[in-house]
C-alpha positions in Angstrom: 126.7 123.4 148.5 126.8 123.6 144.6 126.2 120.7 142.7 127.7 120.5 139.2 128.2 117.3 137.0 131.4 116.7 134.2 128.8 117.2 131.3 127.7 120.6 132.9 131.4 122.0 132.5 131.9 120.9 129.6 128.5 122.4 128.1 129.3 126.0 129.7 133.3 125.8 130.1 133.5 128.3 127.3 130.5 130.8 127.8 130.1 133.0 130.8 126.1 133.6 129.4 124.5 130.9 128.4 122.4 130.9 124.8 119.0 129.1 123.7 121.2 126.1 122.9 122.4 125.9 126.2 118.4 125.0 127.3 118.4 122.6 124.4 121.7 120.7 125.7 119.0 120.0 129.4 121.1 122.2 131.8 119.5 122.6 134.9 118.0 126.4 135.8 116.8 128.5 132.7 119.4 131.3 133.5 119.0 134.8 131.3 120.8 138.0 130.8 124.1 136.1 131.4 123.4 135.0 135.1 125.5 131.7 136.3 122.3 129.0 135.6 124.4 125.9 137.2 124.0 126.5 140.4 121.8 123.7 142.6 119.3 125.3 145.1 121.3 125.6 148.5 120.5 122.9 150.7 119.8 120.6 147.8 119.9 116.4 148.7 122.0 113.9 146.4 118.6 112.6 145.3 117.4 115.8 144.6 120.4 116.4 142.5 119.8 113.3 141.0 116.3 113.6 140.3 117.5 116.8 138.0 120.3 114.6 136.2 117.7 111.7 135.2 115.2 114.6 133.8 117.8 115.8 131.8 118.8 112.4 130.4 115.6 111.9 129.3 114.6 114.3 127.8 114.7 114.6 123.9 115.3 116.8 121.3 111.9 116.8 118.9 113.7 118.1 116.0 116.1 115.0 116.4 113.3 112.6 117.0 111.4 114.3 113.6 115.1 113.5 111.4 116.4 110.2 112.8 119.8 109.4 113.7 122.4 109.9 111.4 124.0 106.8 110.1 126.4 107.6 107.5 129.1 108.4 109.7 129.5 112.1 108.6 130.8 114.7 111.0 127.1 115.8 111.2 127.3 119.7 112.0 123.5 119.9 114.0 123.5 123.7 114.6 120.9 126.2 116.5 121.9 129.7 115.5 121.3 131.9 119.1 120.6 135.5 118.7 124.9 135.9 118.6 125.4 133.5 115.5 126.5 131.0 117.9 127.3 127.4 116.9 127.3 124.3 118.5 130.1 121.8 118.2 129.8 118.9 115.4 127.8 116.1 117.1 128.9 112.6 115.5 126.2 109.9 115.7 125.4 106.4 114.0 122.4 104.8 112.3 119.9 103.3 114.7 120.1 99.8 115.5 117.8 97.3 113.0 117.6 100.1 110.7 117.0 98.9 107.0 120.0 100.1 104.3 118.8 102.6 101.8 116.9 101.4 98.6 119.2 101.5 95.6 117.4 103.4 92.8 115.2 102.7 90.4 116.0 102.4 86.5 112.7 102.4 84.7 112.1 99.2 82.1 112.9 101.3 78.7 116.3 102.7 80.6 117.2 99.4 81.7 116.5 98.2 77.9 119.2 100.8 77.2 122.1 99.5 79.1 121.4 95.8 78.2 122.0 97.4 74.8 124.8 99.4 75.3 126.4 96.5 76.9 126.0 94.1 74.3 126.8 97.3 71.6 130.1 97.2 73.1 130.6 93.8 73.8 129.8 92.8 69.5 132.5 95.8 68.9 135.6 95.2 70.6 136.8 93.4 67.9 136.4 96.0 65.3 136.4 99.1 67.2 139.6 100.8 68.8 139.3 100.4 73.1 139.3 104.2 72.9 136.4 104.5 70.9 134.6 102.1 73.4 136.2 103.7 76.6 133.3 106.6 77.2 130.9 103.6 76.3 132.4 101.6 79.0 132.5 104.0 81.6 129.3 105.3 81.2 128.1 101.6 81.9 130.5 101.3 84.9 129.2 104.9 86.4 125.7 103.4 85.9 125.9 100.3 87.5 127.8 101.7 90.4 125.2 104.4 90.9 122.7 101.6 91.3 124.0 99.6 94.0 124.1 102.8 95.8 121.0 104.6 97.7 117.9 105.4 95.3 116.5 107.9 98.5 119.3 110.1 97.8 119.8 112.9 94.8 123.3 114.4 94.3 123.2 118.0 93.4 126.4 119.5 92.8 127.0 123.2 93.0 129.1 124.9 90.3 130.2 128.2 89.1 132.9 130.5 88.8 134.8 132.9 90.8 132.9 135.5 92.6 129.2 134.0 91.7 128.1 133.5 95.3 127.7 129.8 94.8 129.6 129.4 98.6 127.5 131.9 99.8 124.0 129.9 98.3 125.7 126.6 99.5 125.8 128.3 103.2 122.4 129.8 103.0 120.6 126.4 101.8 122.1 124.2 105.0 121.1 126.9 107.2 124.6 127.6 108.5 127.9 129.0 107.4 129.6 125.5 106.4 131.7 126.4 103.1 134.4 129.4 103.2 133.7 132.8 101.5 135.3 136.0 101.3 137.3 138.1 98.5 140.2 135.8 98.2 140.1 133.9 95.2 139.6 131.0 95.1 138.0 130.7 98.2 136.3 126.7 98.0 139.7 124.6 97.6 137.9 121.4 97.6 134.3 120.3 97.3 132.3 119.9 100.6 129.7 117.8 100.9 126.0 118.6 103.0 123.2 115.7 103.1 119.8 116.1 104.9 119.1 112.4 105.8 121.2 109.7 107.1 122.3 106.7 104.2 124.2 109.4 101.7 128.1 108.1 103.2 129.0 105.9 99.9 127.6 107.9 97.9 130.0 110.4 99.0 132.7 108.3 99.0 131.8 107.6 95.5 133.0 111.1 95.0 135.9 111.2 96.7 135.3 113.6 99.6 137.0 112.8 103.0 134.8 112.6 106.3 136.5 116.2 107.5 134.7 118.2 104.6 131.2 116.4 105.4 128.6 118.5 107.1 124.8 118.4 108.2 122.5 121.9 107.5 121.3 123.0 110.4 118.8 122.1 112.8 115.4 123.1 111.0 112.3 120.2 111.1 110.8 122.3 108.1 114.3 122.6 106.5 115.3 118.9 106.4 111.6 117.9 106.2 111.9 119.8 102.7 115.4 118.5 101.6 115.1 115.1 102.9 117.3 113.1 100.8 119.7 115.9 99.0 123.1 115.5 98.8 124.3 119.2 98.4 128.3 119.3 97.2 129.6 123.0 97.0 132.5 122.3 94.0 135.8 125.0 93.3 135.2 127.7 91.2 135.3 125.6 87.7 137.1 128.3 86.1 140.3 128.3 89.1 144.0 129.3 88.3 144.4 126.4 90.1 144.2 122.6 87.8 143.6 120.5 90.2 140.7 122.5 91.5 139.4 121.9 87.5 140.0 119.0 87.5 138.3 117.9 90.6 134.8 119.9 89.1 135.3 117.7 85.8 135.6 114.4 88.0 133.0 115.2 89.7 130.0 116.5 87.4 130.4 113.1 85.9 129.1 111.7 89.1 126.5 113.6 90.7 123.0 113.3 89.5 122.4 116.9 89.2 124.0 120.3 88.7 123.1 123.9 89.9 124.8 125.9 87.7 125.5 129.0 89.5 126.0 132.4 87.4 126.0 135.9 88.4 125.5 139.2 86.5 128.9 139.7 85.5 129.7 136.3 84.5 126.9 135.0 83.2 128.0 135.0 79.5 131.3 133.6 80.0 132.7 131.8 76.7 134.5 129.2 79.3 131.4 128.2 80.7 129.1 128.0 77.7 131.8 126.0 75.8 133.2 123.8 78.4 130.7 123.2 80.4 127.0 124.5 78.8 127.1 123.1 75.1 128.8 120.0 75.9 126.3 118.8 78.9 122.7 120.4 76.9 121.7 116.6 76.7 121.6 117.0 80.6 118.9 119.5 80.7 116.6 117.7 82.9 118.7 117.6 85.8 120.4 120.9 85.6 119.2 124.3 87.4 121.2 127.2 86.7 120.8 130.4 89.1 121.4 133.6 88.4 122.4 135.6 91.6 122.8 138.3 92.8 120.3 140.2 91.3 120.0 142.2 94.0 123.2 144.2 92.4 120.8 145.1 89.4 118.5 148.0 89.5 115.4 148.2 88.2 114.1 145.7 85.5 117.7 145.0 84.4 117.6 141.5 86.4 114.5 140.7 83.9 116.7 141.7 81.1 119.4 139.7 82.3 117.7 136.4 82.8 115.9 136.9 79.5 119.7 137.1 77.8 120.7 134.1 79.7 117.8 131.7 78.6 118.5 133.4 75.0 122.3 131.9 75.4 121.2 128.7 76.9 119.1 128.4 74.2 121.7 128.6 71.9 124.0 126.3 73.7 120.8 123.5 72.7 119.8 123.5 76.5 115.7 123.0 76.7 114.4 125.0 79.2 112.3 124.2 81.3 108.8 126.1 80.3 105.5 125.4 80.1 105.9 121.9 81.3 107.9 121.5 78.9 111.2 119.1 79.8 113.9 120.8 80.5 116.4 123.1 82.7 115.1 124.8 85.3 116.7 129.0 84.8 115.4 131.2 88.1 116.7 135.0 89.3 117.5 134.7 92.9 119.8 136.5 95.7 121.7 134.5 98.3 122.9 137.8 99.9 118.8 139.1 100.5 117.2 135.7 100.6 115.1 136.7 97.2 114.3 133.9 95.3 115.9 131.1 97.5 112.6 129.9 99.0 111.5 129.3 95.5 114.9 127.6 94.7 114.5 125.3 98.0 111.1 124.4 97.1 112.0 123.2 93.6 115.1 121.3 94.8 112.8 119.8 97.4 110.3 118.9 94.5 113.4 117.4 92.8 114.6 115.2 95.0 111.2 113.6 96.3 110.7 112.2 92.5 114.0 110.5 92.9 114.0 110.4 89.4 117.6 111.9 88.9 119.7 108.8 88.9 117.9 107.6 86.2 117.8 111.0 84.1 121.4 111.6 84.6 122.3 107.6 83.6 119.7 108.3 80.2 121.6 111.3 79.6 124.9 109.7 79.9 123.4 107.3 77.2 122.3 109.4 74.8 126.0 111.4 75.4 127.5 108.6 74.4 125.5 107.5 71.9 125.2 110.7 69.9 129.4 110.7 70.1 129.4 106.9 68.5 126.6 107.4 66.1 129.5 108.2 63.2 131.2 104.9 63.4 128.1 103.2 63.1 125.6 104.9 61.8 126.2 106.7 58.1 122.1 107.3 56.7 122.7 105.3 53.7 121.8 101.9 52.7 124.2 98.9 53.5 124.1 95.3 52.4 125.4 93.3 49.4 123.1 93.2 46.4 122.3 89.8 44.5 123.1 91.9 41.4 126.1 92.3 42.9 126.7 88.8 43.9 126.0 87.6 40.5 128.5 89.9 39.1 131.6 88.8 41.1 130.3 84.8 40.3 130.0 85.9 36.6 134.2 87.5 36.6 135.2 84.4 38.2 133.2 82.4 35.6 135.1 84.3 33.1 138.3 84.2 35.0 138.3 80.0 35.1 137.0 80.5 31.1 133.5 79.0 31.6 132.0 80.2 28.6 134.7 78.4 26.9 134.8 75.7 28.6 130.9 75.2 27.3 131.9 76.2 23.6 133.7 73.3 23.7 132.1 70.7 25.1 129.3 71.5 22.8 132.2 71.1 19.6 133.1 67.7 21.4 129.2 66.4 21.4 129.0 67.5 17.9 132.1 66.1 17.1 131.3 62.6 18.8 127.9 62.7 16.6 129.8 63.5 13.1 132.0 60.1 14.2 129.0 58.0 15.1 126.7 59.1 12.6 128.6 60.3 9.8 129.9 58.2 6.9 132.6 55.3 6.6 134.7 57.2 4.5 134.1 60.9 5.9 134.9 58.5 9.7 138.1 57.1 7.6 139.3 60.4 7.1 138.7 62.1 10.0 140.6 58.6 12.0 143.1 59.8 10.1 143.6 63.1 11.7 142.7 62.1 14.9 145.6 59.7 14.8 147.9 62.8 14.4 146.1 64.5 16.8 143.8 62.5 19.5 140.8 64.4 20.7 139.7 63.6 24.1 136.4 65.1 24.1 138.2 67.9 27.1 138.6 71.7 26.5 142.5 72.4 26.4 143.9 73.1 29.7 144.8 77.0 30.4 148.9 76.2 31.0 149.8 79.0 29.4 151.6 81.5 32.0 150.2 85.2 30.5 146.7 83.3 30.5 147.7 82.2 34.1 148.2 86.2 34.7 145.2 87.4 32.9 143.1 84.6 35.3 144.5 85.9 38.0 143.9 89.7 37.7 140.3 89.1 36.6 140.5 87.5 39.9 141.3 90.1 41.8 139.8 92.5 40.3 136.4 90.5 41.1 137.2 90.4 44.8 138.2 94.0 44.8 134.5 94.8 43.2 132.6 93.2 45.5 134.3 94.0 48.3 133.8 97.9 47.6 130.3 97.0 46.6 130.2 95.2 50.5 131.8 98.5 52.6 129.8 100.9 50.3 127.7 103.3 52.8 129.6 101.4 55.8 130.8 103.5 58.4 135.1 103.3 58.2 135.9 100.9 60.8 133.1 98.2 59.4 133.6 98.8 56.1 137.9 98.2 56.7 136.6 95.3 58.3 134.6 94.2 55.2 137.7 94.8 52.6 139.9 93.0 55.3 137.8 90.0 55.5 137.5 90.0 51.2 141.1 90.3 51.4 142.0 87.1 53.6 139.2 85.1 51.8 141.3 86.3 48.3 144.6 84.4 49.1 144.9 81.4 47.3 141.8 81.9 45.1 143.3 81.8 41.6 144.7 78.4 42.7 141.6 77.2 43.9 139.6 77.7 41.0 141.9 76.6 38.6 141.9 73.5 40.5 137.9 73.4 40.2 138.2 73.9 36.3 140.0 70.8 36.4 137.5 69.1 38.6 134.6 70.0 37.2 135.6 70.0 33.7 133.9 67.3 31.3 134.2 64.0 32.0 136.9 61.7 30.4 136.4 60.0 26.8 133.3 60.7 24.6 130.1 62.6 25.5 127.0 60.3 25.9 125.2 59.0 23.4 121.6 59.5 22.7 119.2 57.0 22.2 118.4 57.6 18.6 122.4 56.9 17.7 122.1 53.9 17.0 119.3 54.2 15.1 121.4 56.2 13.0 124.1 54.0 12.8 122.2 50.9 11.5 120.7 53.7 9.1 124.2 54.7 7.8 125.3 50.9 8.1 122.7 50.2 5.6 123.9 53.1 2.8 127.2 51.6 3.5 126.1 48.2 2.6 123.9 49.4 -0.6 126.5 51.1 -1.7 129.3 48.0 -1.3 126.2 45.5 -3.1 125.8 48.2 -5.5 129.2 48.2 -6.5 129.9 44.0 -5.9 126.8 43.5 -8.5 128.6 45.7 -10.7 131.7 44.1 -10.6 130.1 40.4 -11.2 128.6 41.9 -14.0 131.7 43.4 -15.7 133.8 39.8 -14.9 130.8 38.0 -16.3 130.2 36.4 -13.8 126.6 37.2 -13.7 124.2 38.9 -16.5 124.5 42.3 -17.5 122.0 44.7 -16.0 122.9 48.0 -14.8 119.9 49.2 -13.4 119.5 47.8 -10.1 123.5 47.8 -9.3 123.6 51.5 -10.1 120.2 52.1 -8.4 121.3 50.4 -5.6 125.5 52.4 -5.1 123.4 55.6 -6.0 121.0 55.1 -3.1 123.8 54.1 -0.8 125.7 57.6 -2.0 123.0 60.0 -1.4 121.5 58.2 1.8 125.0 58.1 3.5 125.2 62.0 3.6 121.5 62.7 4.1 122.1 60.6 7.0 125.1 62.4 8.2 123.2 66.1 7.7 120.3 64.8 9.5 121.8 63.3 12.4 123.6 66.9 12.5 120.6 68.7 12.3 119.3 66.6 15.0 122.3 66.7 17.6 122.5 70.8 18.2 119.8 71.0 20.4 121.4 68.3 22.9 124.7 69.1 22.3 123.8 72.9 23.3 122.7 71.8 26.4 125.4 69.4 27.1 127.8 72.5 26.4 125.6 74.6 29.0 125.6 71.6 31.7 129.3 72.0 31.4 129.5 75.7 31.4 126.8 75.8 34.6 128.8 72.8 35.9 132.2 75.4 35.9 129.9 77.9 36.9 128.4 76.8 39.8 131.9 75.3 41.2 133.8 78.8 40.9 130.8 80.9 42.3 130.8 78.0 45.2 134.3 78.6 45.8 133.9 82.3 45.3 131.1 82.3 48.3 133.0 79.8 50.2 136.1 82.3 50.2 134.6 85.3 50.3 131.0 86.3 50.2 130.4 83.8 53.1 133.1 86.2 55.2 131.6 89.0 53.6 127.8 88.6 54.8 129.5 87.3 58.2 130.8 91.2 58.5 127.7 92.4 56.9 125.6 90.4 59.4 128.1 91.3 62.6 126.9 94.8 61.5 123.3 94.7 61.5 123.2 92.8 64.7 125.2 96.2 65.7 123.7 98.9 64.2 120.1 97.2 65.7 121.6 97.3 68.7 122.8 101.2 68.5 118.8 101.9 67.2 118.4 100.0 70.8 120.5 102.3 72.9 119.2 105.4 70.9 116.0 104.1 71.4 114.6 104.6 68.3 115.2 102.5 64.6 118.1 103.1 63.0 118.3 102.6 58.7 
């Protein structure tokens, strides 16, 4: 009687000789040379048939046991290659239970610095810079923080290259088993498959987009996966396809993975396409890019040397560091999917590569410096910014002259030494000039500017003022801070003329006379007394010539003649005395008009101005942040 259980036809249902992975799947009887192996012992018992089933339920695969289960949910393709290239079917299993999630990555302190910066860069420039400008900026931050709450254990590498460059075949050859499509056709890879070695990788493959049909596992190698534990291995289309949405899905996706293995054969290697789409565009990415040149096996001689030399000369002209003498940089190796040459070296270095799990991070600083480097014009422009005081003082001086300051001082210095010539000059000089004033009153004010082409001139010096400093301001500003700087002088400008017109009134001198000194009225009871000589002078005189008292001209005449002279001595010295304080009274007016239009001028403008100036500092220190260097 033949015993045979539902998972022994379903193991051998579709091979009449059974493989080495038949043995690994725990069928009973190790069958060879295609003998039927199913087949219980005749005369067998149900316990002995039993005792069979446990042991082969119990047993375990070691290579299994070495990996761990998958948990990502992939269709894991765990294949033993028999002697015939036979595969086994895709096994689909799920993480362990209690096992921890994977650790997101890593960003070192002066990285992290970086972002902060770049965040608040963007965040102080919304309101002057366009949301295009600012969109690369952004996303870079989005891609970075997303790639963060994802697993740190993992390293994407994508695979890229053109048509015919074997990068399918490499793909196949470094999971151990023939997972992506090649042939002659063209294109053959219609969308990007994705290979991980470890379990944890699924959402960072749905961060790319790629379904759970095209996800695979290499194949069943303890060394293998051992090595690669933790890559992420995408096989991309042919980046230069007829097809666009084949492009278009390798542009996506380089902007996601952490790494890129530039495939390039002999043919191809030089291809303007790939050097000035791809190449010269990502060289700040050197760190995490390989780039392969296979099949050299098609090369005789020491024309694969030659080769490889001529395609480090071009990367070196693309601005791509390479890799050398432990020096930074892209790592450029000669290799041969086809013969195997070269890929054990390529294996080992991805291996190397992916236990620093330091590719998140050197892609992410990459991104940064991308994006940096692309916004450095609009703020950055190498010359020196700022508003000078000489500058400052220059746009209070035109609006000093624009309200007629100077003036304004002139003549409040003519009213001081006009109030002096009344106080201290003589009765009948003060007679005369009461007179006039009768006629024409003088209120010790300077004579408002009512006149409409003195209106017009005021306001054009005006202008022209605010139109200095603001160039003076945006000088050696990049173009959208320094439009923000002439906008801001603009908006302070309206209304100005008005304003300081109003001022002049304001702060003009005070109504009535000018104070007084304290020596005026020493000066008055000085001229008082020529007055009074000179009217006892002549009274005396007058006595005399009535005869009412004796004759004696002497002291009468003595007496009007030292009232005469002494009344205009007086006047001259009290002159002589009053230009010094009515100079400065005539300044305190002109620093008074001063000081009110160049507190209007700073209220209206230069305050808005160094607001803009200051907004840009903050932002151009913050750019020096992101670059990571200072920025002048």
């Amino acid at each position: 009687m033949t015993a045979v259980t539902d998972e022994d036809h379903t193991d051998h249902s579709d091979h009449s000789g059974h493989s080495d992975h038949t043995a690994d799947r725990g069928c009973g009887g190790g069958g060879r040379g295609g003998e039927g192996v199913n087949d219980a012992p005749a005369g067998d018992t149900p316990a002995a048939e039993k005792g069979r089933t446990e042991g082969r339920t119990d047993r375990t695969d070691p290579v299994a046991e070495a990996v761990g289960a998958w948990d990502d949910g992939l269709i894991a393709r765990r294949v033993n290659e028999g002697p015939a290239g036979e595969q086994a079917a895709p096994v689909k299993t799920v993480r362990a239970a209690g096992a921890p999630a994977p650790a997101p990555p890593v960003y070192d302190g002066p990285l992290r610095s970086r972002l902060d910066a770049l965040r608040e860069l963007v965040g102080l420039s919304r309101t002057r810079l366009d949301n295009r400008t600012l969109a690369e900026a952004g996303q870079v931050l989005d891609e970075a923080a997303a790639r963060r709450k994802l697993s740190g254990q993992h390293t994407v590498v994508a695979l890229a290259g053109a048509t015919g460059s074997g990068k399918s075949q490499l793909f196949n050859v470094l999971a151990g088993v023939p997972i992506s499509e090649t042939g002659v056709r063209r294109p053959t890879t219609a969308a990007p498959i994705a290979c991980s070695w470890s379990d944890g990788a699924a959402s960072l493959i749905d961060r790319l987009g790629i379904p759970g049909r095209l996800r695979r596992r290499p194949a069943q190698n303890a060394e293998a996966e051992a090595q690669l534990r933790g890559l992420v291995l995408i096989d991309l289309p042919d980046h230069d396809s007829a097809a666009v949405q084949h492009r278009q899905q390798v542009d996506r996706i380089l902007k996601l993975v952490d790494a890129v293995v530039w495939v390039v054969d002999p043919e191809k290697y030089a291809d303007a396409m790939l050097h000035e789409r791809y190449l010269r565009p990502l060289a700040g990415h050197a760190e995490v890019m390989f780039v392969v040149l296979n099949q050299v096996d098609r090369l005789p001689g020491e024309a694969a040397d030659l080769v490889l030399d001529d395609l480090r000369r071009l990367l070196d002209d693309d601005g791509i560091a390479l890799g050398e003498y432990g020096e930074p940089g892209a790592t450029v190796l000669a290799m041969s999917a086809l013969t195997g040459d070269g890929v054990g070296e390529l294996r080992e270095l991805l291996g190397q590569f992916v236990r620093e799990r330091r590719a998140a991070g050197r892609r992410v600083s990459a991104d940064v410096d991308g994006t940096a480097a692309r916004l450095r014009p609009v703020y950055v422009t190498g010359q020196r910014t700022g508003l000078s005081e000489e500058a400052r003082d220059e746009f209070a001086d035109r609006l000093a002259d624009a309200v007629g300051a100077t003036a304004a001082g002139e003549a409040a210095e003519r009213a001081w030494l006009r109030n002096a010539g009344r106080a201290c000059g003589t009765p009948w000089l003060r007679l005369w000039r009461w007179c006039q004033d009768s006629a024409d009153p003088v209120t010790g004010r300077f004579p408002a500017r009512t006149q409409a082409d003195e209106e017009a001139t005021a306001r054009q010096r005006v202008e022209q003022a605010v139109r200095t400093v603001s160039e003076r301001a945006s000088a050696g500003l990049p173009a959208p801070w320094a439009q923000a700087v002439r906008e801001a002088a603009v908006r302070g400008s309206q209304g100005l003329p008005e304003a300081l017109d109003e001022l002049a009134a304001r702060a003009g001198l005070p109504p009535g006379r000018p104070p007084r000194p304290g020596w005026w009225p020493v000066a008055v009871l000085a001229q008082a007394a020529m007055t009074l000589l000179q009217i006892v002078g002549g009274l005396w005189l007058v006595g005399q010539i009535a005869g009412v008292m004796d004759p004696n001209l002497g002291v009468p005449v003595l007496l009007m003649v030292a009232g005469i002279v002494g009344g205009p001595l007086v006047e001259w010295s009290c002159r002589m005395a009053a230009r010094g304080p009515a100079r400065r009274y005539g300044q305190d007016a002109e620093r008074r008009l001063r000081d009110a239009a160049a507190g209007c001028g700073r209220a209206r403008v230069l305050d808005p101005l160094a607001a803009e100036l200051l907004r840009y500092r903050e932002v151009r220190e913050q750019y020096g942040k992101v670059v990571g260097v200072g920025v002048r």
